[in-house]
PDB file as gemmi writes it, atoms N, CA and C in Angstrom:
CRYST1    1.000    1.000    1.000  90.00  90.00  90.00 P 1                      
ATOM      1  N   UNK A   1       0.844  -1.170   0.000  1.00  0.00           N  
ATOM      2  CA  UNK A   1       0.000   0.000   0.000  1.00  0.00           C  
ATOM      3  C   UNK A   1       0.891   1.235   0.000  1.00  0.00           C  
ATOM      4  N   UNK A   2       0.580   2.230  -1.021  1.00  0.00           N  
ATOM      5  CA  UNK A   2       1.360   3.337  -1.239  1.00  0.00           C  
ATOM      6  C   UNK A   2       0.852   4.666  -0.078  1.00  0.00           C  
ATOM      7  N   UNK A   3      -0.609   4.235  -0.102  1.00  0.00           N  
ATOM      8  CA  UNK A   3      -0.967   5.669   0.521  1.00  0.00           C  
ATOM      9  C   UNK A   3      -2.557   5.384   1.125  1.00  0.00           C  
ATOM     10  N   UNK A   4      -2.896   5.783   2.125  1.00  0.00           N  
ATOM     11  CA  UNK A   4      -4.230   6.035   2.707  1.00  0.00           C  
ATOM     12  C   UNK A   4      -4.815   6.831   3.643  1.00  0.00           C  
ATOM     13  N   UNK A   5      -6.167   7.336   3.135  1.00  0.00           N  
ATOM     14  CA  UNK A   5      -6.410   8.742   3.414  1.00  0.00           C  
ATOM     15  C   UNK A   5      -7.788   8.761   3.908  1.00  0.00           C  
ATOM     16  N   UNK A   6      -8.317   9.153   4.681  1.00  0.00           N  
ATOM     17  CA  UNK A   6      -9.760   9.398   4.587  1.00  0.00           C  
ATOM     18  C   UNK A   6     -10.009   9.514   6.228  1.00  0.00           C  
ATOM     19  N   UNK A   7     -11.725   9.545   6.263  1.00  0.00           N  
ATOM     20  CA  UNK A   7     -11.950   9.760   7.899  1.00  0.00           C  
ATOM     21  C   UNK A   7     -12.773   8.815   9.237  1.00  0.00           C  
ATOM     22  N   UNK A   8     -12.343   8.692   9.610  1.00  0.00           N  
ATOM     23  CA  UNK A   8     -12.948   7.850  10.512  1.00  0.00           C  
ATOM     24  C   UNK A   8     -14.163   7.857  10.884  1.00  0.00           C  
ATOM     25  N   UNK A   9     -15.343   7.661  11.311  1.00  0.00           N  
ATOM     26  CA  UNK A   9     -16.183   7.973  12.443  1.00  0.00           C  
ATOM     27  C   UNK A   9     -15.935   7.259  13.581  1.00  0.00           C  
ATOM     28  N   UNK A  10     -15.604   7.773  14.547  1.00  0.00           N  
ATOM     29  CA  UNK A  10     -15.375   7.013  16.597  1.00  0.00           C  
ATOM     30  C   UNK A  10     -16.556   7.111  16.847  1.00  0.00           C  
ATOM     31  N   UNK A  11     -17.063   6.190  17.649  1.00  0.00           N  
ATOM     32  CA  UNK A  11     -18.300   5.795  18.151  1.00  0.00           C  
ATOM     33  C   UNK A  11     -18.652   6.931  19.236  1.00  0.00           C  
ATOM     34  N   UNK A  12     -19.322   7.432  19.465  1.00  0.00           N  
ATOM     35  CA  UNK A  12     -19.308   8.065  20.764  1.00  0.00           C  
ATOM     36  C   UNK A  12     -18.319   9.526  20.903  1.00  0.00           C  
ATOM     37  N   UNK A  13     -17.809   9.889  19.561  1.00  0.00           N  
ATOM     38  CA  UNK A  13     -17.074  10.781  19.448  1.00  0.00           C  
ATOM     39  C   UNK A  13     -17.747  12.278  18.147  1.00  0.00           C  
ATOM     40  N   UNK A  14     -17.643  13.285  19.092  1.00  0.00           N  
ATOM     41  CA  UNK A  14     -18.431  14.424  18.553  1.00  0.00           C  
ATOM     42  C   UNK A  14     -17.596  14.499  16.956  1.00  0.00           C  
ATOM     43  N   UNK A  15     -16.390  14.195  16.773  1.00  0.00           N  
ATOM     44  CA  UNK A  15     -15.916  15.108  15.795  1.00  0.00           C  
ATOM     45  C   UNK A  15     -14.925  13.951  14.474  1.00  0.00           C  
ATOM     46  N   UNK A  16     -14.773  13.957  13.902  1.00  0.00           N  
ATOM     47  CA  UNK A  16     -14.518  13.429  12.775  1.00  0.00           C  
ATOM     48  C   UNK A  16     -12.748  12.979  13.238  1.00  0.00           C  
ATOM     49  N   UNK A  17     -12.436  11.863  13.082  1.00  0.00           N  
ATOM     50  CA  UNK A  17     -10.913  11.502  13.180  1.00  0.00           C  
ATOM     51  C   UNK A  17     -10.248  11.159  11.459  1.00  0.00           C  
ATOM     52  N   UNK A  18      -9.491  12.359  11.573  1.00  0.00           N  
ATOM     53  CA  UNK A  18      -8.867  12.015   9.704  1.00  0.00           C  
ATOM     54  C   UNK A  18      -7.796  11.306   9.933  1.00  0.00           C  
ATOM     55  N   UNK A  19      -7.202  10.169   9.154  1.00  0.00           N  
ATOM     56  CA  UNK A  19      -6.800   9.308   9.047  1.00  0.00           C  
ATOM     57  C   UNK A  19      -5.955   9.568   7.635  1.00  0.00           C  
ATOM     58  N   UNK A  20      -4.656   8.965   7.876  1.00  0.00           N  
ATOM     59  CA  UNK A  20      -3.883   9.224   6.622  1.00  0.00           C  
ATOM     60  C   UNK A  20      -2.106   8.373   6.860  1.00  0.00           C  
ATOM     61  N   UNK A  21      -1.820   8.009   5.389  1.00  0.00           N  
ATOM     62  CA  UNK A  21      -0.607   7.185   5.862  1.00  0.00           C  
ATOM     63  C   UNK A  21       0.119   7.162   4.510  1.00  0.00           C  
ATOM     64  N   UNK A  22       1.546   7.631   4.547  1.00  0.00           N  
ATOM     65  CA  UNK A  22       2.425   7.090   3.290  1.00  0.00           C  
ATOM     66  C   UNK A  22       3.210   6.300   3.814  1.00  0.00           C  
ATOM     67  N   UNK A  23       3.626   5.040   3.015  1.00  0.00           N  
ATOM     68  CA  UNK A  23       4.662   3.758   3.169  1.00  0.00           C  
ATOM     69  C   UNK A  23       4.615   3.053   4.616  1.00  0.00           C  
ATOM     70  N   UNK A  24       5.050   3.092   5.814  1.00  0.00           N  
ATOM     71  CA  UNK A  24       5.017   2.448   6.860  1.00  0.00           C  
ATOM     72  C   UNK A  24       4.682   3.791   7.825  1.00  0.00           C  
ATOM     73  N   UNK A  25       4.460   5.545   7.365  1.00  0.00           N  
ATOM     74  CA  UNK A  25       3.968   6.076   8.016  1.00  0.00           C  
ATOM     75  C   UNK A  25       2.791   6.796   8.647  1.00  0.00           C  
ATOM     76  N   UNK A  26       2.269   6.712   9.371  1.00  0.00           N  
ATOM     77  CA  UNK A  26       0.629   7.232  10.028  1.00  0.00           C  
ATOM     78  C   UNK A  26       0.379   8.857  10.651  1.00  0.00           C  
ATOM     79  N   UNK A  27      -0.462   8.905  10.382  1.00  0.00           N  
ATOM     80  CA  UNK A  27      -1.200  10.181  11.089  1.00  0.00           C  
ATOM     81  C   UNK A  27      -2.685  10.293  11.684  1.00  0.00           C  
ATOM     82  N   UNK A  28      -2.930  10.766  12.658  1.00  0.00           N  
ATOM     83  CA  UNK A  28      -4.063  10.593  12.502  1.00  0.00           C  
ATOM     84  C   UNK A  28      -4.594  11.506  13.690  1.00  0.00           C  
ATOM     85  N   UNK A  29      -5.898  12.333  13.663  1.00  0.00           N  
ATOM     86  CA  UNK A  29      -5.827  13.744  14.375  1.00  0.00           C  
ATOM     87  C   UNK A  29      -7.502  14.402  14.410  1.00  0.00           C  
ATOM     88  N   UNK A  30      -8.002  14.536  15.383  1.00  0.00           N  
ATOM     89  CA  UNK A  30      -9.424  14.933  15.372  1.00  0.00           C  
ATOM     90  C   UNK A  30      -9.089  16.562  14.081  1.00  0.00           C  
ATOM     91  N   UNK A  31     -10.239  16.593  13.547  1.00  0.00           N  
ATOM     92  CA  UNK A  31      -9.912  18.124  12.375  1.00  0.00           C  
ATOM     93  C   UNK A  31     -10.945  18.978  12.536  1.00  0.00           C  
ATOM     94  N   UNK A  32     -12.220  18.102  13.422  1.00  0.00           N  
ATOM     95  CA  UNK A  32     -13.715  19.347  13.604  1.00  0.00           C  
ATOM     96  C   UNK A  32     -14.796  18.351  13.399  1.00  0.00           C  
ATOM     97  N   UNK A  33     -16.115  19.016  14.349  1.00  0.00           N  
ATOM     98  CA  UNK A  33     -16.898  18.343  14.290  1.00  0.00           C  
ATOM     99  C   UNK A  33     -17.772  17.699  12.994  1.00  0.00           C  
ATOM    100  N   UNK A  34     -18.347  16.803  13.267  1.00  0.00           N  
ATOM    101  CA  UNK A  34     -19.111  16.327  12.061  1.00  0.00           C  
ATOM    102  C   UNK A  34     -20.394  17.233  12.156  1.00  0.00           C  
ATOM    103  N   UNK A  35     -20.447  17.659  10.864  1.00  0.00           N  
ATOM    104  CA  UNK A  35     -21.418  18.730  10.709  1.00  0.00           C  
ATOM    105  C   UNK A  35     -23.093  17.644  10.841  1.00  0.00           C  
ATOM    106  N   UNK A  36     -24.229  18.439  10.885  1.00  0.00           N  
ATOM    107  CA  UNK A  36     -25.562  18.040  11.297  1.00  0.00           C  
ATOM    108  C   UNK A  36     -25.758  17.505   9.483  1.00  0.00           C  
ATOM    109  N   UNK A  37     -25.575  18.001   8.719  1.00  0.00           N  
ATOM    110  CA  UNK A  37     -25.939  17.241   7.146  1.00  0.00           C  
ATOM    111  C   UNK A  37     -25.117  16.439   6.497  1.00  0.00           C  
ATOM    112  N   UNK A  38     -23.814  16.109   7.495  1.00  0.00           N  
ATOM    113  CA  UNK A  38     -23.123  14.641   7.048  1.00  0.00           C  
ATOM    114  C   UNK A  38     -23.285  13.218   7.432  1.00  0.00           C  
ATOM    115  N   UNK A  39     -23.027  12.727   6.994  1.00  0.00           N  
ATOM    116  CA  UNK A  39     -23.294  11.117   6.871  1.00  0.00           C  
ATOM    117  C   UNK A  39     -22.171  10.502   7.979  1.00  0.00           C  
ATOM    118  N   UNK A  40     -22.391  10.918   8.683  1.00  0.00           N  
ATOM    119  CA  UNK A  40     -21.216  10.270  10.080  1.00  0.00           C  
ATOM    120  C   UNK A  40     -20.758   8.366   9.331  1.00  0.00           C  
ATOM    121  N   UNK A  41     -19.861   8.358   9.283  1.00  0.00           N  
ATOM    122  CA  UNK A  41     -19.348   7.211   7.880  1.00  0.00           C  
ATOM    123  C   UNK A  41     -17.882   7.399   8.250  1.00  0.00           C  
ATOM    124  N   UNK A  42     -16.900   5.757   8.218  1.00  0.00           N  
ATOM    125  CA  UNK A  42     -15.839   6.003   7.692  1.00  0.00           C  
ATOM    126  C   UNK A  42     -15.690   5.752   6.415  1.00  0.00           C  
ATOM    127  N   UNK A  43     -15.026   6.314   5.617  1.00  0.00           N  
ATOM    128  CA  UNK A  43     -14.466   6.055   4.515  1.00  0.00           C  
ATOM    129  C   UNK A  43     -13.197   6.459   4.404  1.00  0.00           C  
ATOM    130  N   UNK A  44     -12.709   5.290   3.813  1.00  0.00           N  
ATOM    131  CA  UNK A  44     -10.816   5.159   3.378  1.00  0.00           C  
ATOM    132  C   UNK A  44     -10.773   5.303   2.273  1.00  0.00           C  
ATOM    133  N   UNK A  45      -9.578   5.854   1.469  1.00  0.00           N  
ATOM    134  CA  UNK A  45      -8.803   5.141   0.506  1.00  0.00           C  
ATOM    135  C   UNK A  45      -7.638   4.722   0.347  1.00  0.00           C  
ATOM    136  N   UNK A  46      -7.418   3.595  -0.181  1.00  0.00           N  
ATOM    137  CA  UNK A  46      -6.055   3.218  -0.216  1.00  0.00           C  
ATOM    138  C   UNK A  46      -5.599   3.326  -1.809  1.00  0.00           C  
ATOM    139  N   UNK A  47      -4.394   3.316  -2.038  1.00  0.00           N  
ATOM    140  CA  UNK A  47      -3.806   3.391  -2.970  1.00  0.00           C  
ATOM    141  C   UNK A  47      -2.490   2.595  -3.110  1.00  0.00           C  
ATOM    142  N   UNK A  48      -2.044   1.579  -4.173  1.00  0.00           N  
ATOM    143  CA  UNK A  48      -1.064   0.756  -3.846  1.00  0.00           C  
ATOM    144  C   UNK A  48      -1.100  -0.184  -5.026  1.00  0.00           C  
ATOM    145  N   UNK A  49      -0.332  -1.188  -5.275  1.00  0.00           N  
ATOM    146  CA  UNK A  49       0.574  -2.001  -5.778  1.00  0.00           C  
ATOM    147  C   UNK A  49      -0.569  -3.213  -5.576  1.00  0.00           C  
ATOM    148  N   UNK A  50      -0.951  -4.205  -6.775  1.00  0.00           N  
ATOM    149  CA  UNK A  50      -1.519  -5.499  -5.841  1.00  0.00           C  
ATOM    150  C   UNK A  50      -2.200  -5.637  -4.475  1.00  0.00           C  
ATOM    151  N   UNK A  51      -2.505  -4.614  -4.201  1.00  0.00           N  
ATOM    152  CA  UNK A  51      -3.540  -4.540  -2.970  1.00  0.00           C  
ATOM    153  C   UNK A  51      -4.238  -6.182  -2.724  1.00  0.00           C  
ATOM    154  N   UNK A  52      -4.433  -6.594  -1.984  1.00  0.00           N  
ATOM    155  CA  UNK A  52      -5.240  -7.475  -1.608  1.00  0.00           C  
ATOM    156  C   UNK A  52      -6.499  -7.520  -1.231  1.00  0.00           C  
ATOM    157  N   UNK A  53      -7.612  -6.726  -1.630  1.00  0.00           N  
ATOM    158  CA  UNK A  53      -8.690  -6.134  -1.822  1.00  0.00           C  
ATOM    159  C   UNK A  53      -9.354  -7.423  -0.265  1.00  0.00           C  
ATOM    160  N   UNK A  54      -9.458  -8.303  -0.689  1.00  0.00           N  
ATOM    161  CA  UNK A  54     -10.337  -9.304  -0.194  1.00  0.00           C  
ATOM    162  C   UNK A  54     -10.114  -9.178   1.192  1.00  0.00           C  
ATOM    163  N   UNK A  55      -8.340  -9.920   1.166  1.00  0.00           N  
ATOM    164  CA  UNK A  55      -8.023  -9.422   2.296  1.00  0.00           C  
ATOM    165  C   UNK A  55      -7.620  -8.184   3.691  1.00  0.00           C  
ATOM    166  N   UNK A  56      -7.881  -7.488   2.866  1.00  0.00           N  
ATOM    167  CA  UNK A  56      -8.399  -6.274   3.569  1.00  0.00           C  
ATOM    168  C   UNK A  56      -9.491  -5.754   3.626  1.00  0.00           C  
ATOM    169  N   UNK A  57     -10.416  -6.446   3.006  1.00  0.00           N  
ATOM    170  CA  UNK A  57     -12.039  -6.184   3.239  1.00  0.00           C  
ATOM    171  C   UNK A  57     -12.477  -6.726   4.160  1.00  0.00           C  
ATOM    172  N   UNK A  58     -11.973  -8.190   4.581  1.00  0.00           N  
ATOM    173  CA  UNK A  58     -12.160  -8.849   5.391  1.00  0.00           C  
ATOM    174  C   UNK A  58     -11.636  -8.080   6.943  1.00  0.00           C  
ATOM    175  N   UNK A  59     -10.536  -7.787   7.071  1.00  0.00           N  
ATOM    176  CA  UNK A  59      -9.867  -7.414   8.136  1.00  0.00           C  
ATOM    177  C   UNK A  59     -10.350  -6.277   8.564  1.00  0.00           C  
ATOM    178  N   UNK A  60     -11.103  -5.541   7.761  1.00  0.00           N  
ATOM    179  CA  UNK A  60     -11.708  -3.900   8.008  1.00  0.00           C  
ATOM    180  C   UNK A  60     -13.886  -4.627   8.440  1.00  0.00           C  
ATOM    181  N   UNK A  61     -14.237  -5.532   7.492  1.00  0.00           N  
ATOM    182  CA  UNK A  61     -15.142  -6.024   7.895  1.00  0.00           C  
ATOM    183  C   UNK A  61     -15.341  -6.301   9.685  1.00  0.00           C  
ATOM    184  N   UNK A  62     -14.374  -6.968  10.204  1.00  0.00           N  
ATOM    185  CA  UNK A  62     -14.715  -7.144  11.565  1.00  0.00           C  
ATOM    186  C   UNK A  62     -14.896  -5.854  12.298  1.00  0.00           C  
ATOM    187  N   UNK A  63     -14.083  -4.752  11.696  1.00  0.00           N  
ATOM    188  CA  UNK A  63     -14.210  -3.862  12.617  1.00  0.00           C  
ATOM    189  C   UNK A  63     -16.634  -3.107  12.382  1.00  0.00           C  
ATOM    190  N   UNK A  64     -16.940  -3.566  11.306  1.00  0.00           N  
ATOM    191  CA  UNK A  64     -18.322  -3.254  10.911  1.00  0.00           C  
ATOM    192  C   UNK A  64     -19.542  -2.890  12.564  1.00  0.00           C  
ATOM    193  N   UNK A  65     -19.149  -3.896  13.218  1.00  0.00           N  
ATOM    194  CA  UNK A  65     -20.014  -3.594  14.133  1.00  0.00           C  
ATOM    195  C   UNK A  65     -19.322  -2.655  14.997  1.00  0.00           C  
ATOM    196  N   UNK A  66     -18.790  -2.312  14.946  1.00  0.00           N  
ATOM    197  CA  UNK A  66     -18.419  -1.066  15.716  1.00  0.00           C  
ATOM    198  C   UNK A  66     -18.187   0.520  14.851  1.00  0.00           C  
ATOM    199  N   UNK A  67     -17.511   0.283  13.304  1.00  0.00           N  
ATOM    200  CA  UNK A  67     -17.786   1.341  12.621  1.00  0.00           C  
ATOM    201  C   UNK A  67     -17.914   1.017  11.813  1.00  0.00           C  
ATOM    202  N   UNK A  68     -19.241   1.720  10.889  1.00  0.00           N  
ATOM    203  CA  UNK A  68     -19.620   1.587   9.605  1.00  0.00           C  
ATOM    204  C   UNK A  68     -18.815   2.287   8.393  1.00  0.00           C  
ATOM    205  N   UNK A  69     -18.688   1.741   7.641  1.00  0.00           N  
ATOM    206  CA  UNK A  69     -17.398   2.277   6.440  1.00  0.00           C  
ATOM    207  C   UNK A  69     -17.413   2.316   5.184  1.00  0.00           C  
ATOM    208  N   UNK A  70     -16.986   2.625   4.241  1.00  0.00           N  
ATOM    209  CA  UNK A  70     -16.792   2.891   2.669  1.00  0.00           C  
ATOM    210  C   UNK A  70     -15.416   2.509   2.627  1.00  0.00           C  
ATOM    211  N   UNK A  71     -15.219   1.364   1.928  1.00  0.00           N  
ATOM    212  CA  UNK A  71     -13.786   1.242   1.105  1.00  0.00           C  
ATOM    213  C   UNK A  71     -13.410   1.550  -0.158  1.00  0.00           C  
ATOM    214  N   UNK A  72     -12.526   2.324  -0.721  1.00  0.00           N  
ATOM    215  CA  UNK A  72     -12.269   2.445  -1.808  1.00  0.00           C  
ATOM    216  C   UNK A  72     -11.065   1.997  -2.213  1.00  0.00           C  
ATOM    217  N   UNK A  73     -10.144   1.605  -3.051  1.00  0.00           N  
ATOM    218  CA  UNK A  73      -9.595   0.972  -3.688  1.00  0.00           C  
ATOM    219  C   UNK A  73      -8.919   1.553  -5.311  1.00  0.00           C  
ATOM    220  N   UNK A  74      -8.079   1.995  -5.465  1.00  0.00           N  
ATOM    221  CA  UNK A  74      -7.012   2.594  -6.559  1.00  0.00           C  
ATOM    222  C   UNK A  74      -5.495   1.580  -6.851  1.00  0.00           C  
ATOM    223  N   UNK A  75      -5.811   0.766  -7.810  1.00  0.00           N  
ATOM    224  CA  UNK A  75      -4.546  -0.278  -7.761  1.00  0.00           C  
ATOM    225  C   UNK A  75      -4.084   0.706  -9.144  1.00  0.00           C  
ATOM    226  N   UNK A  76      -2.849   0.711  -8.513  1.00  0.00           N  
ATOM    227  CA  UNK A  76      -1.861   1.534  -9.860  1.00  0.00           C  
ATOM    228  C   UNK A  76      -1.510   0.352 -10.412  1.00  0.00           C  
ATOM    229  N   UNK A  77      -1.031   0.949 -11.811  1.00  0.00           N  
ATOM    230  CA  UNK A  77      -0.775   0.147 -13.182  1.00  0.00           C  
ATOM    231  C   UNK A  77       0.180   0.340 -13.467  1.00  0.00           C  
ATOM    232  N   UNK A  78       1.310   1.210 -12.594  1.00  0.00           N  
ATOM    233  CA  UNK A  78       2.110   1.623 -13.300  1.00  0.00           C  
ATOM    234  C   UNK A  78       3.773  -0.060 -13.070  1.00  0.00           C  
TER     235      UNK A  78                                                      
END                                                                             
């Protein structure tokens, strides 16, 4: 995986956790509340090489009952 970006929703948490990572490095940092006309949702994207789609659907699946999510998926060609 080259790169991943996007925002969390925390259970029980007023404000949005953004989430982000190049090569083996992480970030990750409350940025402001979730506004009243958003879709309180995580959604990721990853970006990368042969991704293992399945297997990381699976591994992000368990986390489902605790946060609901959007995966997205960008396999470079290059």
């Amino acid at each position: 995986m080259y790169r991943i970006k996007g925002f969390v929703n925390v259970p029980n948490k007023a404000m949005r956790l953004v989430l982000q990572g190049v090569g083996d490095r992480f970030d990750s940092f409350y940025d402001r509340p979730w506004q009243l006309n958003e879709f309180r949702q995580t959604c990721l994207v990853l970006i990368g090489r042969a991704l293992e789609a399945e297997k990381i659907r699976a591994t992000i699946e368990a986390w489902r009952s605790l946060i609901p999510y959007t995966l997205i998926f960008n396999q470079s060609h290059k």
